[in-house]
N, C-alpha and C positions, 0 to 999 in steps of 0.2 A: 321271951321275945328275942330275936333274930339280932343280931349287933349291924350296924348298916357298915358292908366292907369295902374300904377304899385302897385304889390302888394310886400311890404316887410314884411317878418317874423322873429321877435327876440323877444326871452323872455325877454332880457332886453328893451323890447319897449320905454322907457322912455328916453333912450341915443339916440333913434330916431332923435330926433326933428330938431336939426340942419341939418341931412340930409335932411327931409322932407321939411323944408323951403329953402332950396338949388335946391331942386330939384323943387320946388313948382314956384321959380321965374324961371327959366328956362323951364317953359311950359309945367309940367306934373303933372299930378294928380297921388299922392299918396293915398293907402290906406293901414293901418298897421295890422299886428295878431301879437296876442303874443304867442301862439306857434300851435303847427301844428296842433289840430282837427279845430281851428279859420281859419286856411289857408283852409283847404280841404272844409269848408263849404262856404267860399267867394268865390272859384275857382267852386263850383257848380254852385253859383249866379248870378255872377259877369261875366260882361265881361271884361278880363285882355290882357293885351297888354306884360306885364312881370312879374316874379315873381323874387325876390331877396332872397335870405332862408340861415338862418344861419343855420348850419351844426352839434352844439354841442347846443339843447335844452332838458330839462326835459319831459319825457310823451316820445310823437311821437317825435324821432330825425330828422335831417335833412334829412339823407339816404332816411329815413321808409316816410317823408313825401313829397320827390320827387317821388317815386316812386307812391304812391298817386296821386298825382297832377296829373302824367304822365300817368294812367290808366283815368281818369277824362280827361284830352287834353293835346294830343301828342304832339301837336302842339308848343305848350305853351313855349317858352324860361325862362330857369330858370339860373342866376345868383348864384352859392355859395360863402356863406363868410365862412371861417373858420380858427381857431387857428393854424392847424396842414399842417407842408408839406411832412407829411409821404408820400412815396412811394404808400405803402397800398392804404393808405386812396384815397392818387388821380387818381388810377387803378379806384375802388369802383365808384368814379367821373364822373371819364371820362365814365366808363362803362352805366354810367346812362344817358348819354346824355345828361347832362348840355350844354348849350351854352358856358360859361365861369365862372372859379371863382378866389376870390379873396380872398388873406390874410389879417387876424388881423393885427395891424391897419390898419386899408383905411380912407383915404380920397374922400372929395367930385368929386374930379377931377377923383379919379382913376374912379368912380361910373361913371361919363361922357361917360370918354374914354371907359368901360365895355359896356356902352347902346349902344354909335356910332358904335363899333364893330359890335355890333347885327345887329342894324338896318340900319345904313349905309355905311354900309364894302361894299357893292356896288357903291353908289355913289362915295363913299371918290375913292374906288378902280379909278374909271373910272378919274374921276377928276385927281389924279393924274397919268394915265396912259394918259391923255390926257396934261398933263404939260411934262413927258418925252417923246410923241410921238416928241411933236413941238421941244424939243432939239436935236431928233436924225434926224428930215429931216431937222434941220438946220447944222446940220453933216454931213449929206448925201450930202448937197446941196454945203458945201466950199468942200468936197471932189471930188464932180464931177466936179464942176469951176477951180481945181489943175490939170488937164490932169490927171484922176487915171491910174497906170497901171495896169498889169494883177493881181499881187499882192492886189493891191487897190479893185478890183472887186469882189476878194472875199470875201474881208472883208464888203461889202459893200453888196453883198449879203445873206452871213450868217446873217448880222445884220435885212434883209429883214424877211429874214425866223424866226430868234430870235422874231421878232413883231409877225409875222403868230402866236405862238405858245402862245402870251402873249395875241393876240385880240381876241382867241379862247376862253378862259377864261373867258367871259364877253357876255355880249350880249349889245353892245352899234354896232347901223347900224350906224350910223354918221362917228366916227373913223374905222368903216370897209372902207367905201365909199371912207375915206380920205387915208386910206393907201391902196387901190385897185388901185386909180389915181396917188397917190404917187409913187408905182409901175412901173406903166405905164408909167409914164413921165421917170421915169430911165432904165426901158427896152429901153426906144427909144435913151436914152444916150447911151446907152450898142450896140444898133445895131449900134449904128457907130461909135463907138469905133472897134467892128468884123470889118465892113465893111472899115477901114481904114488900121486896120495893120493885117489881116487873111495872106493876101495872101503875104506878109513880111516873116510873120513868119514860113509859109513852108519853106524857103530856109535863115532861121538866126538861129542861134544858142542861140538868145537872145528872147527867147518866152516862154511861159506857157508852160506844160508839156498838151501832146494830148494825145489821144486816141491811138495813135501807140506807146507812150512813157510809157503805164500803167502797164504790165508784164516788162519789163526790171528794170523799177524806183521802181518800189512796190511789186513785187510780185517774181523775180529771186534773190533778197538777202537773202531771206528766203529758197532758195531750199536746201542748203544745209546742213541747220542748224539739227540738231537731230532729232528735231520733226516733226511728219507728218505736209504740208503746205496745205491749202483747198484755192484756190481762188473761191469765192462763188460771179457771179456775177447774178444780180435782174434786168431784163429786163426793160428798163421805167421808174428808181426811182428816183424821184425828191430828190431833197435836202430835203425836208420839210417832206418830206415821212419817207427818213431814217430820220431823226431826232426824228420821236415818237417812231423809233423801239430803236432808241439807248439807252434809259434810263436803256431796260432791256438786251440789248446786255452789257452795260458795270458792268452788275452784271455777266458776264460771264468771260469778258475778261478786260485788262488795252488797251483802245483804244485810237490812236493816229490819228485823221483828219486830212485828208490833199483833196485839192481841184485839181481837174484837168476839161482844156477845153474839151469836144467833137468836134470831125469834123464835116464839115459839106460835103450832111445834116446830120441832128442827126435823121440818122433814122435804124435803126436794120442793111440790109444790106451794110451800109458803116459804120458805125461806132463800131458796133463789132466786123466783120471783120478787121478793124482797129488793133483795140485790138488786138488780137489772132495772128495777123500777122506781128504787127510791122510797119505795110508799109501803105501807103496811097492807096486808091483806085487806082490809077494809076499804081503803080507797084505791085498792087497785079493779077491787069489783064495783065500786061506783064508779067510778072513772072510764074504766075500762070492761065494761059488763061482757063484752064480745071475748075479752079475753080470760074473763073466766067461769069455769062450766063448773054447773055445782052439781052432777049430777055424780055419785061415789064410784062406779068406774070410769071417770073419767080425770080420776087425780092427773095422771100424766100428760092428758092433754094439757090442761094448765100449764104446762113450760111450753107451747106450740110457738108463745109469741116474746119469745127472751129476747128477740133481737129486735122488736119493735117496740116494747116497751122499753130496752135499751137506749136505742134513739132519740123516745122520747122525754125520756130524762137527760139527754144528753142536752138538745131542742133548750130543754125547761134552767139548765144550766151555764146556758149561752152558748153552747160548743156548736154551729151548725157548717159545718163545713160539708163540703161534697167530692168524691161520694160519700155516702155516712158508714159505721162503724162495720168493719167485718165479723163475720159471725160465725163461727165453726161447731161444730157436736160430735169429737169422735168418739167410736162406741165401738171398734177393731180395727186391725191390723191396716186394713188397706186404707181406710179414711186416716190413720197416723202416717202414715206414704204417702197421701196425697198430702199432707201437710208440708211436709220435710220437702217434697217438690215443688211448693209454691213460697216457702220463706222469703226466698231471693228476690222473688217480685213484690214483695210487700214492704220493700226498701221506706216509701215515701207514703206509708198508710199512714196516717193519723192513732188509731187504734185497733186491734186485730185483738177478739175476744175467741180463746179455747176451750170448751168444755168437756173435760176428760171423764168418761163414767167408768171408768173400769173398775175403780174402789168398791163402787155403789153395786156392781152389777157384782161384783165377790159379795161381797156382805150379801146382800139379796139373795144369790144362788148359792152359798155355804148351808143355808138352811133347810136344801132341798139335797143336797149332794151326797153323801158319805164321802167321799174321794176328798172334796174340799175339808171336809168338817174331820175327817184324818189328817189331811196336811195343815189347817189351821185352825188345832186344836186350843187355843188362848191367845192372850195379847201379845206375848212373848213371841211366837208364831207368828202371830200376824204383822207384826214387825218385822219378822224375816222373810216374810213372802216379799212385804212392800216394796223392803231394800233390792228384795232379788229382781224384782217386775220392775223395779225403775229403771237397773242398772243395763236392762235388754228392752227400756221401752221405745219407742218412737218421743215421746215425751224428751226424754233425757237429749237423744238425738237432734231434736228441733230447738234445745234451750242449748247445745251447742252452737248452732247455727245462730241463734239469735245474739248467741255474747261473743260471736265474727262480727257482727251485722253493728253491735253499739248499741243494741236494744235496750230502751228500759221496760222489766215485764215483772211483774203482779202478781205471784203466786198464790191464790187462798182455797176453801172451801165454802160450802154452801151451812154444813154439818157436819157434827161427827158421827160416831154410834159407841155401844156400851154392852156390853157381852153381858146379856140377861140371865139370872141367874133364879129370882123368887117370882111364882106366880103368884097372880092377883084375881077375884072374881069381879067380873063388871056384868051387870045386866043391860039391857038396853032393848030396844025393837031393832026387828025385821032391816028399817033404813038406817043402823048402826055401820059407821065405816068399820072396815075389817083391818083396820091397823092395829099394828101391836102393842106401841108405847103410847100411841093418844086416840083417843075418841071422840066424835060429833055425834050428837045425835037426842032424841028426846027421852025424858026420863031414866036418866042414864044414874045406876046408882054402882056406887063402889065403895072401899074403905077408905075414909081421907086420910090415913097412915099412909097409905100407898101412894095416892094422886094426888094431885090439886085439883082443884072440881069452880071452874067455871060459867054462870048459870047467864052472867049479862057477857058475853062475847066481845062486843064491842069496846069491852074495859082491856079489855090486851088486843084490840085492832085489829080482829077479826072477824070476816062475815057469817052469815048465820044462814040454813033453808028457809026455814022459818022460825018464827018468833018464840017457838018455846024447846030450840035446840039449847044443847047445853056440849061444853068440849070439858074431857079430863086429858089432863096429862101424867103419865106414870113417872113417878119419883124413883130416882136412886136409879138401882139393877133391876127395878117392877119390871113384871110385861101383863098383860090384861087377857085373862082367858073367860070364855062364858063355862056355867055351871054345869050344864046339861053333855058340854065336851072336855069338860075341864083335864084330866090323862091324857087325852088327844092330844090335846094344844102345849102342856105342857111337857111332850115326849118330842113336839114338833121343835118348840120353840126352846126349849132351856139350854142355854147355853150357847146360843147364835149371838152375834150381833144386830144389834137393831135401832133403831132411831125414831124419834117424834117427842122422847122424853125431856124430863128434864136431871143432865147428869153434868158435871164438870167438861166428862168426854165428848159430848154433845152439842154443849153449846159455847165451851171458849176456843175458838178457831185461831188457826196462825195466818198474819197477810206479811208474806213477807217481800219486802221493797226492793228486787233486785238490780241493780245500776253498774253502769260498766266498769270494770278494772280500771280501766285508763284513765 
């Protein structure tokens, strides 16, 4: 193996020596200049692995002879040593693209730790990303063996996503692998954990805040307050989503996270309706029969009336001011323009409600695209799209505007979704919805490893066609294929993202509370 060759430059070369024999038993071949046309002419030569350059020499200075070096290979890691910590001076430094430098006196050690920075700020990285992965699933692990509750869950999830954000950082496939499965084994704690107290907590007062609880608990304490309120909700956003918008949302505003469950399923027409109405599936169709059509291509009509069911939970909450609450639905480019063109006028709104589907409408068309399902090949990916579509959205631009303005606004989702990976066989008839992660429909049979399986509806607060409907929902990374297409569906589907299930990714959403700097 190769000796890594370093090139150090000082006029006083002669004080060298004990660095050189320091660094000489520790495995690397030194060679010295004494001042900088000796350096520029070795770095023509020479094949160097480092250069180390003092800063204050006679002739060519350190500046004048990095900057040399650097036209010669860009490449090249250069180490400064120098007397001075003027401000100036280490602008001038840094500007020059040094790797690292270092003050009068140094020691052999400090010269160490300078090289391992260089050269193995990767491995060291990983190494010890890989000593605190194994304390925190042995964290994970007395947490889930405690019975966690709903409390417990999120902290247990965030801390998931916390990883998501720290493995991104790296390229080590081993510790992806391990926290992919690691994952997985807690999703399936998580589904039955849902599947044991879900249907509890529609009728306890001692549960997680839902998706009927999100305007009342988060977003009506702010109607009154002076400033205009924006509930801006993102169709589809996982936890891990917002979290890469949030670094630059909190240069906007002072934000306060808080976690809330989704109903299930967690899919657009029941769960933001949900929202908007306060009410469970079930009384929003006794209630409100006009507003919802049970007929299975018409799931999307069912959001036709979010801004009147809005109102009237507002109505049902005491809030009745005039006029009543605004109501927006962009879905591209020119409806996010018209936004940003009306903020200013919405000085003295009451509430001004956003609904952004651009998330939902990726997830949706990745599954039909090649182009998409190339560029967002995983979670990791898809993370990077998010961050990149925020940073150029109309969104971003209007929550500008609105932290001019002294807004307080509400950022959440409806759902998330969960990159399906195991097919499942589900039978069912002819009037089976064609959804992927849940199902309605009569004599619907499946593996209960896979789903939760449903037969009285009404116990998780949803409506039924008729009386001998039954709803599954797919656990974990399931997705639900029929038998007769089963290759079909799953060359369609594996590996998409998808929603209705029940997954950690799905149903613990971020609302996060942002209020003005000032």
């Amino acid at each position: 193996m190769r000796k890594m060759r370093i090139l150090w430059v000082d006029d006083e070369v002669h004080f060298l020596k004990p660095f050189v024999l320091f660094l000489e038993k520790k495995g690397y071949e030194v060679i010295t200049a004494a001042n900088g046309s000796d350096a520029i002419d070795i770095v023509l030569k020479e094949r160097l692995d480092l250069v180390i350059l003092d800063e204050m020499m006679p002739g060519l200075d350190g500046l004048t002879t990095l900057t040399e070096i650097k036209n010669i290979n860009q490449a090249i890691p250069v180490i400064m040593v120098t007397k001075s910590e003027e401000e100036g001076l280490m602008d001038k430094v840094i500007a020059s693209q040094i790797a690292d430098y270092l003050i009068k006196p140094i020691n052999p050690n400090q010269i160490i730790m300078a090289i391992k920075k260089i050269f193995q700020a990767d491995e060291i990285k990983q190494n010890k990303l890989g000593e605190d992965y194994s304390r925190f699933m042995s964290s994970v692990n007395q947490r889930l063996y405690s019975s966690p509750t709903f409390d417990d869950w999120y902290g247990i999830y965030n801390d998931f996503v916390a990883w998501d954000q720290k493995l991104d950082e790296i390229n080590d496939p081993g510790l992806r692998q391990t926290h992919f499965l690691e994952k997985r084994n807690c999703n399936s704690e998580f589904v039955n954990y849902v599947e044991n107290n879900y249907r509890d907590w529609l009728v306890s007062d001692n549960r997680p805040f839902l998706s009927f609880d999100v305007v009342s608990e988060y977003v009506t304490p702010f109607i009154n307050n002076s400033r205009p309120t924006y509930l801006i909700l993102l169709d589809c956003m996982r936890m891990d989503q917002y979290k890469v918008m949030e670094p630059y949302i909190n240069k906007l505003f002072n934000i306060d996270l808080k976690t809330y469950f989704s109903i299930l399923p967690t899919a657009t027409p029941y769960s933001r309706n949900a929202i908007f109405s306060g009410l469970l599936p079930e009384d929003i169709a006794k209630r409100f029969p006009d507003y919802w059509e049970s007929s299975n291509d018409l799931d999307n009509s069912r959001n036709r009336n979010e801004h009147q069911l809005l109102d009237e939970l507002l109505h049902d909450l005491g809030h009745r001011f005039t006029p009543t609450s605004k109501y927006i639905k962009i879905f591209n480019m020119e409806e996010g323009n018209f936004v940003l063109r009306k903020i200013s006028s919405w000085q003295k709104e009451k509430l001004v409600v956003l609904v952004y589907n651009f998330l939902d409408l990726v997830a949706h068309h990745r599954s039909k695209d090649t182009i998409l399902q190339e560029t967002i090949p995983d979670e990791e990916a898809l993370r990077a799209f998010t961050r990149h579509w925020f940073l150029h959205s109309s969104l971003y631009e209007a929550l500008k505007l609105m932290s001019q303005q002294g807004a307080n606004v509400i950022i959440t989702t409806d759902h998330g979704s969960i990159k399906v990976n195991r097919a499942t066989q589900v039978i069912g008839d002819k009037d089976t919805t064609v959804t992927v992660r849940y199902k309605e429909g009569k004599n619907l049979t499946v593996n209960e490893k896979h789903a939760i399986f449903e037969s009285e509806p009404h116990k998780m607060g949803l409506p039924r066609k008729n009386i001998v409907d039954n709803f599954i929902f797919a656990k974990d990374d399931y997705y639900f294929v029929y038998p007769n297409s089963f290759h079909q569906y799953q060359k369609q589907f594996n590996g998409t993202f998808q929603h209705g299930g029940v997954s950690m990714e799905e149903m613990l959403l971020p609302v996060a509370i942002c209020t003005p700097k000032d």
